[in-house]
C-alpha positions in Angstrom: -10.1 47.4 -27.2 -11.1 46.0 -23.5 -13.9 44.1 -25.3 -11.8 42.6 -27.8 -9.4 41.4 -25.7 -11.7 39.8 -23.6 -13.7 38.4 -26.0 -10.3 36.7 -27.4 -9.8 35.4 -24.1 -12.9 33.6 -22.9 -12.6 32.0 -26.5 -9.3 30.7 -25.9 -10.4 29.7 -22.5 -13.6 28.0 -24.2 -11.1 26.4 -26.9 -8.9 25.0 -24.2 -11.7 23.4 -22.0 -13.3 22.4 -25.6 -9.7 20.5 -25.7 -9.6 19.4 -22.3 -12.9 17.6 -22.9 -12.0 16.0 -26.2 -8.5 14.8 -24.6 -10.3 13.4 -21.7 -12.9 11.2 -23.8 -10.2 9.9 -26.2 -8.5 8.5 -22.8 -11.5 6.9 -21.6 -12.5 5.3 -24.8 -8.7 4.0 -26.3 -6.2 4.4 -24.0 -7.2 4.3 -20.4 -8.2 0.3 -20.4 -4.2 -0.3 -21.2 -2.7 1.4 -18.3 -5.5 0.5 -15.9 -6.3 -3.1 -16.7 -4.0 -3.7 -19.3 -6.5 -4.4 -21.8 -6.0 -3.0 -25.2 -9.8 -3.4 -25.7 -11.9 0.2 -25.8 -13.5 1.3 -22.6 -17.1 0.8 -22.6 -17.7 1.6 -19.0 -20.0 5.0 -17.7 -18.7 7.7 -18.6 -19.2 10.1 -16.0 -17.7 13.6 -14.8 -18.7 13.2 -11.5 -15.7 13.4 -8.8 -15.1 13.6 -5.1 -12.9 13.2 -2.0 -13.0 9.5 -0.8 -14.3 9.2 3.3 -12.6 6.5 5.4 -16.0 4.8 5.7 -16.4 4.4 2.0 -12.5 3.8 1.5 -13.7 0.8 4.4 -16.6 -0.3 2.0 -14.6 -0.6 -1.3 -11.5 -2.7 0.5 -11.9 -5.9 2.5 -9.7 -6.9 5.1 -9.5 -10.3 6.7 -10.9 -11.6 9.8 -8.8 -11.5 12.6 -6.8 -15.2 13.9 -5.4 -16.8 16.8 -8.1 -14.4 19.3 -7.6 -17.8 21.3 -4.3 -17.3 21.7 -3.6 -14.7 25.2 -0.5 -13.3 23.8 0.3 -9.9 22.6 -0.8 -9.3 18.9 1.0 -8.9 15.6 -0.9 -6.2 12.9 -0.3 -7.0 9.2 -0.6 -3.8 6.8 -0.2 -4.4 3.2 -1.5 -4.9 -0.5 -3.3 -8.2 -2.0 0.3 -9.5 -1.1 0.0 -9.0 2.5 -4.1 -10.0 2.1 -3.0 -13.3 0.5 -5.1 -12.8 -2.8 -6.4 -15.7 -4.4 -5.4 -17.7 -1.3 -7.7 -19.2 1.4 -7.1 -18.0 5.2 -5.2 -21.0 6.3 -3.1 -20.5 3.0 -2.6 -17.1 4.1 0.8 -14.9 5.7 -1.4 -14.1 8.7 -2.9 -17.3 9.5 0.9 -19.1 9.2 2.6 -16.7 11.5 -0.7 -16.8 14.2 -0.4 -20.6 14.7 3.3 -20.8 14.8 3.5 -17.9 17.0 0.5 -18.9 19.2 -0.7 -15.5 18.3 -3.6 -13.1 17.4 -3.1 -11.4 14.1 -5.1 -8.6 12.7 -4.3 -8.6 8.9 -5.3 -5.3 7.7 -4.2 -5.9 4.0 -6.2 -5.4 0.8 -6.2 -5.7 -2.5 -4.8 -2.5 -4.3 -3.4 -0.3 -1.1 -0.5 1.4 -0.2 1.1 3.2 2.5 -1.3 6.0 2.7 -3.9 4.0 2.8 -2.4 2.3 6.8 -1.6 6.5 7.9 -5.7 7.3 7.0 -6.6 4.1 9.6 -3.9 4.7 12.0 -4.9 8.8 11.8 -8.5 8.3 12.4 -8.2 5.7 15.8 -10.0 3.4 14.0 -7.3 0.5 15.2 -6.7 2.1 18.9 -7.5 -1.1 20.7 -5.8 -3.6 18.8 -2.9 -1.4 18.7 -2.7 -1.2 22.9 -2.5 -5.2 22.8 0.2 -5.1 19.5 4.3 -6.2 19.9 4.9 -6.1 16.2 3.9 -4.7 13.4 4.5 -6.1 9.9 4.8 -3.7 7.0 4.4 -5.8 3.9 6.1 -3.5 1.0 6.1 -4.2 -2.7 7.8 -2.0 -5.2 4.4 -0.5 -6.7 4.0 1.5 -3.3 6.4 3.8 -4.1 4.0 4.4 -7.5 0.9 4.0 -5.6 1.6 6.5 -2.6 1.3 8.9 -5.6 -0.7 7.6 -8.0 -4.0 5.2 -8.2 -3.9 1.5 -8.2 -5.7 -0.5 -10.9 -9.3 -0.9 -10.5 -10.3 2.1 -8.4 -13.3 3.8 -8.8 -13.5 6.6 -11.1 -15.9 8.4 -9.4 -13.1 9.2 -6.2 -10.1 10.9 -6.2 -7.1 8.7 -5.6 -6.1 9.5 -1.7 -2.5 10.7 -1.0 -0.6 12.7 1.0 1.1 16.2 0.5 4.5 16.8 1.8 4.7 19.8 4.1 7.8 20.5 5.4 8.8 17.2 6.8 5.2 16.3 7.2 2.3 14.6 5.4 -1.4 16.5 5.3 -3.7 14.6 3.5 -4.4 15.9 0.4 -7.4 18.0 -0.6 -8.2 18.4 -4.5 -9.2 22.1 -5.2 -10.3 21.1 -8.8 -11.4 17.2 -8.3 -13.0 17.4 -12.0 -9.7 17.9 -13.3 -7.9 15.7 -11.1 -10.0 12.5 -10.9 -10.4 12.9 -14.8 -8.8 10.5 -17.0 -6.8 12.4 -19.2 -5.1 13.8 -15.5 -4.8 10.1 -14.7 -3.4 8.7 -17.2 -0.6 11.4 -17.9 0.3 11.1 -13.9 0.3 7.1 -14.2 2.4 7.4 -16.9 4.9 10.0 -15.1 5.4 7.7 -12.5 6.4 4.5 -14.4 8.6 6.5 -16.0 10.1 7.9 -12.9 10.5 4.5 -11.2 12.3 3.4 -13.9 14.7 6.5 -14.0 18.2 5.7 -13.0 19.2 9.4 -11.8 20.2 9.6 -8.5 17.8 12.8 -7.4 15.3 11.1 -9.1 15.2 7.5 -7.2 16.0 9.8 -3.8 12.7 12.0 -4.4 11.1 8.4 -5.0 12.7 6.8 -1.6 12.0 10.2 0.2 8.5 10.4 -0.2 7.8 6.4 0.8 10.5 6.5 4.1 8.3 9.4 5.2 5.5 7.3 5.2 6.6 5.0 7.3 8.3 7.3 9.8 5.1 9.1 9.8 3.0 5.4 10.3 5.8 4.6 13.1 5.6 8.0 15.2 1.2 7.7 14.6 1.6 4.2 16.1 3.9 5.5 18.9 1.4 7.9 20.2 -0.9 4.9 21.2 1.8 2.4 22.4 5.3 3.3 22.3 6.3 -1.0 22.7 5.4 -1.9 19.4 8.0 -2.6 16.9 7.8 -2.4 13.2 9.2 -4.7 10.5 9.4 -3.4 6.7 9.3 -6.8 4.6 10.2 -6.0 1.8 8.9 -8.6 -1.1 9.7 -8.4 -4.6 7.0 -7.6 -7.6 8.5 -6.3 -10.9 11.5 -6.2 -12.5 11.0 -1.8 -13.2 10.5 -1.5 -9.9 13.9 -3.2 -8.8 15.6 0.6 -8.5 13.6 1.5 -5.3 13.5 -2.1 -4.2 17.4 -2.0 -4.7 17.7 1.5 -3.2 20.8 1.6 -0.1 18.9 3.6 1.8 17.0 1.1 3.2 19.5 1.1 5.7 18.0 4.7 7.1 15.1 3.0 8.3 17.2 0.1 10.4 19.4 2.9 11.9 15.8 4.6 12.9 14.9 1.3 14.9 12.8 -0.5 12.3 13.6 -4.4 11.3 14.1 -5.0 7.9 14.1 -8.2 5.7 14.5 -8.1 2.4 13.1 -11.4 1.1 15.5 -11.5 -1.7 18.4 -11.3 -0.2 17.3 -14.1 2.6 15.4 -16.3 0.2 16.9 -15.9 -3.5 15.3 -19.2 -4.3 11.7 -17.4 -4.2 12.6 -15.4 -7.0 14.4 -17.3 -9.1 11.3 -20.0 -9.5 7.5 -19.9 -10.6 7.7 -22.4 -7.6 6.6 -19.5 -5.4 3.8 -17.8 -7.5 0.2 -18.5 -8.0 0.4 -20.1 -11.5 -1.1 -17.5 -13.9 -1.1 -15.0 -11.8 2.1 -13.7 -9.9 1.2 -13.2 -5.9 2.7 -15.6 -3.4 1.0 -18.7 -2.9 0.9 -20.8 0.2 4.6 -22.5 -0.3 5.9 -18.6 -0.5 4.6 -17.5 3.0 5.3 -21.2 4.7 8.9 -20.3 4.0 8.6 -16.7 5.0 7.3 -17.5 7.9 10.1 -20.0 8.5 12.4 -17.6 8.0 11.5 -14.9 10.7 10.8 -17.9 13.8 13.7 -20.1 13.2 16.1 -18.0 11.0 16.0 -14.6 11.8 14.2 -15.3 15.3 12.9 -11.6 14.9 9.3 -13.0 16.5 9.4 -15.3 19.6 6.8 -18.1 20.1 4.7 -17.2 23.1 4.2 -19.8 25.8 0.4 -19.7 26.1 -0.1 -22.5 28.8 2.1 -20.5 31.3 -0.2 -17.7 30.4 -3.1 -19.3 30.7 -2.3 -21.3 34.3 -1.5 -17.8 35.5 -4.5 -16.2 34.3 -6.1 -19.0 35.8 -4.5 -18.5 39.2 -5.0 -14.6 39.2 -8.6 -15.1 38.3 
């Protein structure tokens, strides 16, 4: 009797990994292209079972940052973290959020946006001292947050190589460990991936309250966990969310009221919308074709935190510099 049971369960094991297998290629070949690139075309890329953990060197190779501006300038420093919004994709560097606020400001700027980040993605950097120096010479820190952060801190962006598993963070307690995949053949597949991508989008798009708390939860611990990391290397530096509006299905966490946590913690917050509805309400604004801010969107950003909001102070480099000159 032993023997026939467990001959009847290594065949249903056998039968659900057959399954598993079958799933996973149907994915990859019809379905996969639509949520990743949206392309209803079939996927004729590798197919390949081969999956790992992603190393901050390699997650360095696979996203470019910009070069640092303004190192003329002898003024403390402003740090950029973002996506392709805070990057300035598609746009050259003088076109770029960075490169305005630098020469207003009479600044350096170290924008560490790229193309197809998230939250997560600023904790790994800030977690393994790679930016200790710039952040000893840092005032401000500008958090550039679109809706799909609160999907990506969970879930892959578009584009990212298959052969990795996504990196993310696992809530303990009330703290983030980076996560470690125990079965990274199952998780980096793309049967797993697609079924978690479309989880999310559902999720974001759920009107239950529990539902878009979980969702606000998870991304205000990220940044209180970025804020205390940045802390530990210079407790002067202070951090602004900006928060800049992407898609309509993501308007529920973009909308949430809880913002207002994070400005009773100590952190500024401008919500773009709100300050400049005209940027949203016109194409004006918007790379044509494409949909990230173009030049005329961060001109008037810009504008808006020196002469509206004040938030950033012009330095007054030629004082500086005659008293560095004196001293030296």
């Amino acid at each position: 009797m032993k023997i026939k049971y467990l001959k009847i369960i290594i065949i249903n094991i056998l039968i659900l990994i057959l399954l598993f297998l079958l799933f996973n290629y149907f994915v990859y070949k019809f379905l996969y292209n639509c949520i990743e690139y949206n392309q209803s075309v079939k996927n004729n890329r590798p197919f390949s079972f081969k999956r790992q953990e992603i190393s901050f060197d390699r997650i360095k190779e696979i996203y470019d940052i910009r070069k640092p501006v303004g190192l003329e300038y002898n003024s403390p420093a402003i740090i950029i973290f973002g996506c392709s919004y805070a990057y300035g994709y598609l746009l050259e560097e003088n076109q770029t959020f960075g490169y305005k606020l630098s020469q207003r400001l009479k600044r350096p700027v170290y924008n560490l946006g790229s193309s197809g980040i998230s939250p997560q993605f600023d904790l790994i950097r800030i977690r393994n001292h790679d930016i200790d120096n710039i952040l000893k010479k840092t005032e401000y820190v500008i958090i550039v947050t679109i809706g799909d952060h609160a999907l990506r801190v969970h879930t892959n962006s578009n584009g990212f190589p298959d052969e990795y598993i996504w990196p993310r963070y696992d809530k303990k307690g009330n703290k983030l460990v980076l996560h470690k995949s125990h079965f990274p053949i199952i998780e980096g597949s793309y049967l797993y991936k697609y079924i978690e991508k479309r989880f999310f989008n559902f999720l974001m798009k759920t009107e239950i309250e529990f539902v878009q708390d979980y969702i606000f939860d998870y991304v205000k611990l990220h940044y209180e966990t970025i804020r205390n990391e940045i802390h530990k290397i210079n407790p002067n530096i202070k951090i602004i969310i900006l928060l800049y509006y992407d898609q309509p299905d993501r308007e529920l966490f973009l909308n949430s009221p809880r913002w207002k946590e994070l400005e009773d913690e100590g952190f500024i917050f401008i919500d773009l919308k709100k300050e400049l509805p005209v940027m949203f309400n016109k194409y004006d604004y918007r790379i044509p074709g494409d949909g990230h801010p173009n030049e005329r969107a961060w001109e008037k950003t810009t504008d808006l935190i020196i002469n509206k909001l004040k938030i950033i102070k012009k330095e007054d480099n030629e004082d500086l510099n005659q008293n560095n000159n004196i001293t030296h």
